[in-house]
C-alpha positions as CSV (number, residue, x, y, z in Angstrom):
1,X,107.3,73.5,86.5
2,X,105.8,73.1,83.3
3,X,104.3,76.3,81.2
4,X,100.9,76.4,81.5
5,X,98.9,78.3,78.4
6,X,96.1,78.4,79.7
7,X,97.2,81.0,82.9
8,X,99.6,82.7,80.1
9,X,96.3,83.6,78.2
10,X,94.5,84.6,80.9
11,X,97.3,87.1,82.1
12,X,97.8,88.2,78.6
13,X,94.2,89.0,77.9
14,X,93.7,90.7,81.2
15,X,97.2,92.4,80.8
16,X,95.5,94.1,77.1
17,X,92.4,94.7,78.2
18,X,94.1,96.4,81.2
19,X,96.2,99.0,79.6
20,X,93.4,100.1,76.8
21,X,91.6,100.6,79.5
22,X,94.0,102.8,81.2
23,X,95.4,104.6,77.7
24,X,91.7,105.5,77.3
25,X,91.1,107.0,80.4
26,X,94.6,108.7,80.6
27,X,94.4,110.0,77.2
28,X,91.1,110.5,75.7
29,X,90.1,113.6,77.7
30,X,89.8,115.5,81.4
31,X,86.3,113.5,82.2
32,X,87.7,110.3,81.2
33,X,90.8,110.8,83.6
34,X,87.8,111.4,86.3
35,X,86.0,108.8,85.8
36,X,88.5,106.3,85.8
37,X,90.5,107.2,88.6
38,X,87.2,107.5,90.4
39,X,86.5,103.5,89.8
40,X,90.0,102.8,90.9
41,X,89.4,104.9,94.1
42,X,86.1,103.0,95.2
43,X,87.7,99.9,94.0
44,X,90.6,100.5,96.1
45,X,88.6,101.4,99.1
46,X,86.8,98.3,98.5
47,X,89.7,95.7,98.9
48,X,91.5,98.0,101.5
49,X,88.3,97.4,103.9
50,X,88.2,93.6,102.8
51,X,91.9,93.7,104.4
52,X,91.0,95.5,107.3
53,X,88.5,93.1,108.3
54,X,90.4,90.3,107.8
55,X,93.1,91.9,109.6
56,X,91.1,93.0,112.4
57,X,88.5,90.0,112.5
58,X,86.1,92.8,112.1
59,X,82.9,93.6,110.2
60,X,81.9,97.1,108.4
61,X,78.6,97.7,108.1
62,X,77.4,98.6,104.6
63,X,76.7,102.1,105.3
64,X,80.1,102.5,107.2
65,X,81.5,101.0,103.8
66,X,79.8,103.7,101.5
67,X,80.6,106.7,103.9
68,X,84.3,106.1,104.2
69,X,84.1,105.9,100.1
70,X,81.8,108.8,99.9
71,X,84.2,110.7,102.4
72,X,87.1,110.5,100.2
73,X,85.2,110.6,97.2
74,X,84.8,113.9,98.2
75,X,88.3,114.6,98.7
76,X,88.6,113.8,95.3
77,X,86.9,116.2,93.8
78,X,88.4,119.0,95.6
79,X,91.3,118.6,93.9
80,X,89.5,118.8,90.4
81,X,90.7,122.4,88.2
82,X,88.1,124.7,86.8
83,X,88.1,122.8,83.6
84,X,85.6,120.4,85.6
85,X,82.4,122.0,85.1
86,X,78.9,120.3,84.1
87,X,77.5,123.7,83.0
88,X,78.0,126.2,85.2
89,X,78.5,124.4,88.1
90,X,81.6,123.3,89.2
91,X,82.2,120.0,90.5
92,X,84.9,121.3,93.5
93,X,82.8,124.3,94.8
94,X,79.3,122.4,94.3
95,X,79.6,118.9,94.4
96,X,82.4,117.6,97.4
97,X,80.3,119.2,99.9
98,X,77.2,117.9,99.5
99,X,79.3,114.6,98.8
100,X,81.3,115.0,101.9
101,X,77.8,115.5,104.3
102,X,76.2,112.0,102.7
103,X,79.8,110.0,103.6
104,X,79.4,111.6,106.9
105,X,75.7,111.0,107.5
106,X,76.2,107.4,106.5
107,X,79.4,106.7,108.6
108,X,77.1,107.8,111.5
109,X,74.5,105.5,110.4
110,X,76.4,102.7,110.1
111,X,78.3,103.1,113.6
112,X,74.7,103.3,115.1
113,X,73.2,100.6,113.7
114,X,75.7,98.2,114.8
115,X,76.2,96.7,118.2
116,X,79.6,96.6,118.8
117,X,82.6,98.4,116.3
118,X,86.2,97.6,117.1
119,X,87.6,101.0,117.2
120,X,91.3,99.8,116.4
121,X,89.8,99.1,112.8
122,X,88.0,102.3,112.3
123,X,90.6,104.6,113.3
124,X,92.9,102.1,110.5
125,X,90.2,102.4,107.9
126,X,90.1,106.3,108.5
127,X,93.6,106.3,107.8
128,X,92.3,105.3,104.1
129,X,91.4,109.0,103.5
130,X,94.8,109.6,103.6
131,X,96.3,106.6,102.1
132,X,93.6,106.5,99.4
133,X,91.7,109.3,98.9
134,X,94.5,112.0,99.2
135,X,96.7,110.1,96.8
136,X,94.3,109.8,94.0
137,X,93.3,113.5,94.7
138,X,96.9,114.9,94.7
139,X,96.7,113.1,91.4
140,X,94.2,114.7,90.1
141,X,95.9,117.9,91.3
142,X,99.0,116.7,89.0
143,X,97.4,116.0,86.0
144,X,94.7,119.4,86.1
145,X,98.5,121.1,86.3
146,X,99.0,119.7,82.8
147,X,95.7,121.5,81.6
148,X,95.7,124.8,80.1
149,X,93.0,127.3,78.7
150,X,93.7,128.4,75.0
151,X,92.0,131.7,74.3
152,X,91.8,131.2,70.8
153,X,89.7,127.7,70.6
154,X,88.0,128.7,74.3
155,X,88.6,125.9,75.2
156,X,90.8,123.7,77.3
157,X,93.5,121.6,76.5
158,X,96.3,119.1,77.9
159,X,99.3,120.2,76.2
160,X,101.4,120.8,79.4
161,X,104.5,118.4,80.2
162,X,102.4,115.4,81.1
163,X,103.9,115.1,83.9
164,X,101.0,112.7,85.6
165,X,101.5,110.2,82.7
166,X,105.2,109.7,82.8
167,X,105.2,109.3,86.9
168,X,103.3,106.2,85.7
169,X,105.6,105.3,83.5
170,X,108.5,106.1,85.8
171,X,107.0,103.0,88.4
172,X,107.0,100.7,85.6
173,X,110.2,101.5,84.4
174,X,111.6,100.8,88.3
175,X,109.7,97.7,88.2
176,X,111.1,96.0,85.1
177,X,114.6,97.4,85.6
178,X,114.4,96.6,89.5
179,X,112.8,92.2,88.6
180,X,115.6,92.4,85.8
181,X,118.9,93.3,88.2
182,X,117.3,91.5,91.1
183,X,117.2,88.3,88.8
184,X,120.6,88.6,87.5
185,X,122.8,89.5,90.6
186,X,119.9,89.6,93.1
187,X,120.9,88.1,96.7
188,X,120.4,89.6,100.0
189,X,115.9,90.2,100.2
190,X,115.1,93.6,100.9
191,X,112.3,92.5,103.7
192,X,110.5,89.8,105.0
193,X,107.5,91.6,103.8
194,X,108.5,91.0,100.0
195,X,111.4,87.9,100.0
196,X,111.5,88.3,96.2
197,X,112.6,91.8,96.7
198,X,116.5,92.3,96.9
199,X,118.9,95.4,97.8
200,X,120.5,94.3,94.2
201,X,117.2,94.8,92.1
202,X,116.2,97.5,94.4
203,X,118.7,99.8,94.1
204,X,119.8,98.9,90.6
205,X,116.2,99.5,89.5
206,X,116.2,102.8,91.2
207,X,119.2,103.9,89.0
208,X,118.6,102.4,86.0
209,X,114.8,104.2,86.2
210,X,116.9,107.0,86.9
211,X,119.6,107.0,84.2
212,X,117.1,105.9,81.7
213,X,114.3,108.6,82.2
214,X,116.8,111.3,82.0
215,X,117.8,109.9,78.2
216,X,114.6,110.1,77.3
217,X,113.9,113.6,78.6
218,X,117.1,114.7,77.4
219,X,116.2,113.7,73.9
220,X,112.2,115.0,74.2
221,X,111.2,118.0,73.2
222,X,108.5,118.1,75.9
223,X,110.7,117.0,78.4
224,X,114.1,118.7,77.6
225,X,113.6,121.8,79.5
226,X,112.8,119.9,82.9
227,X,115.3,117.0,82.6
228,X,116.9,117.5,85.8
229,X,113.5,117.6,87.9
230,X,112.0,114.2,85.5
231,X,115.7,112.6,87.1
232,X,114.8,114.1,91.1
233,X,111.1,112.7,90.3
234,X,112.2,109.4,88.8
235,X,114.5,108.6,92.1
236,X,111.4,109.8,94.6
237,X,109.2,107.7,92.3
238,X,111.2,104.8,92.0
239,X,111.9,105.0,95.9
240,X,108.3,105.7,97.3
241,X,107.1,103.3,94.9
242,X,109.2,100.9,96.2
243,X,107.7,101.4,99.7
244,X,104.1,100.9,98.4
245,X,104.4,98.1,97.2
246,X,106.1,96.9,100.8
247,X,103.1,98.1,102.4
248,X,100.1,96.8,100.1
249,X,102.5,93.5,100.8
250,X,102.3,94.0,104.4
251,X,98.5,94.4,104.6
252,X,98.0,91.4,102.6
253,X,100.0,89.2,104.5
254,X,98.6,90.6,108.0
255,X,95.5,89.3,106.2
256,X,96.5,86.4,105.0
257,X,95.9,86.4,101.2
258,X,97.7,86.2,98.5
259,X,96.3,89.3,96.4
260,X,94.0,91.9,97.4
261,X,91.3,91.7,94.8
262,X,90.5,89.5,92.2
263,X,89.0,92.0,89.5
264,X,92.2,91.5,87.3
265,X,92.5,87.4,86.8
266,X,96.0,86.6,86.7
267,X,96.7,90.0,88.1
268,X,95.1,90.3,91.6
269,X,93.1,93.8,92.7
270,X,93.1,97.2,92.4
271,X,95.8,97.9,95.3
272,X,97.9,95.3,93.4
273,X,98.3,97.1,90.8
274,X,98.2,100.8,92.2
275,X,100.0,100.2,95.0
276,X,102.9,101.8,94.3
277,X,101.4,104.8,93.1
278,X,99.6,105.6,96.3
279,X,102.8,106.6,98.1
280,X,104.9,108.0,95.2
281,X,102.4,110.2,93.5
282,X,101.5,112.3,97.4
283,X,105.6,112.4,97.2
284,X,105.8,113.8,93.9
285,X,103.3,116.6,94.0
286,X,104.9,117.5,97.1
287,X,108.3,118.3,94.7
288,X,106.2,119.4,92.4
289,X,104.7,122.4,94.3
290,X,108.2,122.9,96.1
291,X,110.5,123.1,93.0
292,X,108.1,123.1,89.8
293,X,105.0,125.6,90.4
């Protein structure tokens, strides 16, 4: 097949624009973080319900749309630290409630303004608080760990292990390490789900994630002191990670497309590119406040 420059361009431009936006909002302060894990959350809801109703031949009305969104919105902000204040009013103790009381008052809105609602897809799209939601907010959780209160500037600051910004780079590492093995001595597919996945690439990108982040946490001065829990979180990572991308897969094929979204040209949708996070990062705060806090 011959190269086309055009698509190469496309995906190159979108690939840049991508990660500035992502450095920005992962580095640039506590509000930024919020804000742009907040548009990946309603974008995410919004392709996960496109799925669903291809999936279920279904239709969710607007108002059912927003108050699932709103819902876990809501979730959301629970998770956010004391840092998160807009004077004094802190977002967690006066905002997710309120929040939480419009998702519900529109989800009843919508479900009585429709005629008929199949309830096999709104129990599936409730799920999505869990799936979505929870993840992002368990994220939140992660990274507000990272943020300290320095008595001598009074003020806060992110000078902790960064532990949310390497679990990123942990699923990235497992992807490249995983498409590198797989197309080298890649053979027997890992699922029907994902034909392209093999145990090869799998497993080798697992170790290799492995191997690879404890070098680099060995030789950090940040990370020295925790190498052997970056190793534990780079296997969990690399292995729920692994299964979220199997599932996003799944969904999409139940609904017979080929990407969930197309916000990202050349790239596909939100879920495309967060899937694997959804299932790792829940799995890594849970090791977190086991064996860290």
């Amino acid at each position: 097949m011959a190269f086309n420059w055009q698509t190469f361009r496309t995906r190159s431009l979108t690939a840049a624009v991508f990660v500035l936006v992502m450095l920005t909002g992962l580095l640039w302060n506590h509000w930024s973080f919020l804000v742009l894990f907040s548009v990946i959350h309603f974008g995410c809801w919004w392709e996960y319900l496109n799925l669903l109703e291809k999936i279920h031949r279904t239709f969710f009305h607007r108002y059912i749309r927003m108050g699932f969104m709103l819902t876990g919105f809501a979730i959301m902000l629970w998770f956010c630290a004391p840092v998160y204040r807009i004077n004094n009013y802190s977002i967690k103790e006066n905002f997710s409630f309120p929040v939480s009381i419009a998702g519900a008052v529109l989800l009843v809105a919508g479900v009585m303004l429709v005629k008929r609602i199949s309830l096999k897809a709104f129990v599936t799209a409730a799920l999505g608080l869990l799936y979505l939601s929870l993840s992002w907010g368990l994220f939140i959780d992660i990274y507000s760990g990272d943020i300290h209160y320095d008595v001598i500037s009074n003020s806060y600051d992110n000078d902790g292990f960064w532990i949310y910004l390497w679990i990123i780079a942990m699923i990235w590492i497992n992807d490249t390490m995983a498409y590198i093995v797989g197309s080298l001595i890649g053979k027997t597919p890992l699922s029907r789900v994902s034909p392209k996945k093999t145990w090869e690439g799998t497993g080798g990108g697992i170790l290799l994630c492995m191997a690879v982040s404890g070098i680099v946490a060995y030789l950090s001065d940040r990370f020295h002191p925790i190498t052997k829990h970056i190793i534990i979180i780079a296997a969990i990572t690399s292995i729920t990670g692994t299964f979220g991308d199997l599932l996003e897969s799944k969904l999409k094929r139940m609904a017979g497309v080929k990407d969930s979204g197309h916000i990202m040209p050349g790239h596909g949708g939100f879920l495309d590119r967060f899937d694997s996070l959804l299932l790792a990062v829940p799995a890594v705060w849970l090791y977190i406040y086991l064996f860290m806090r």
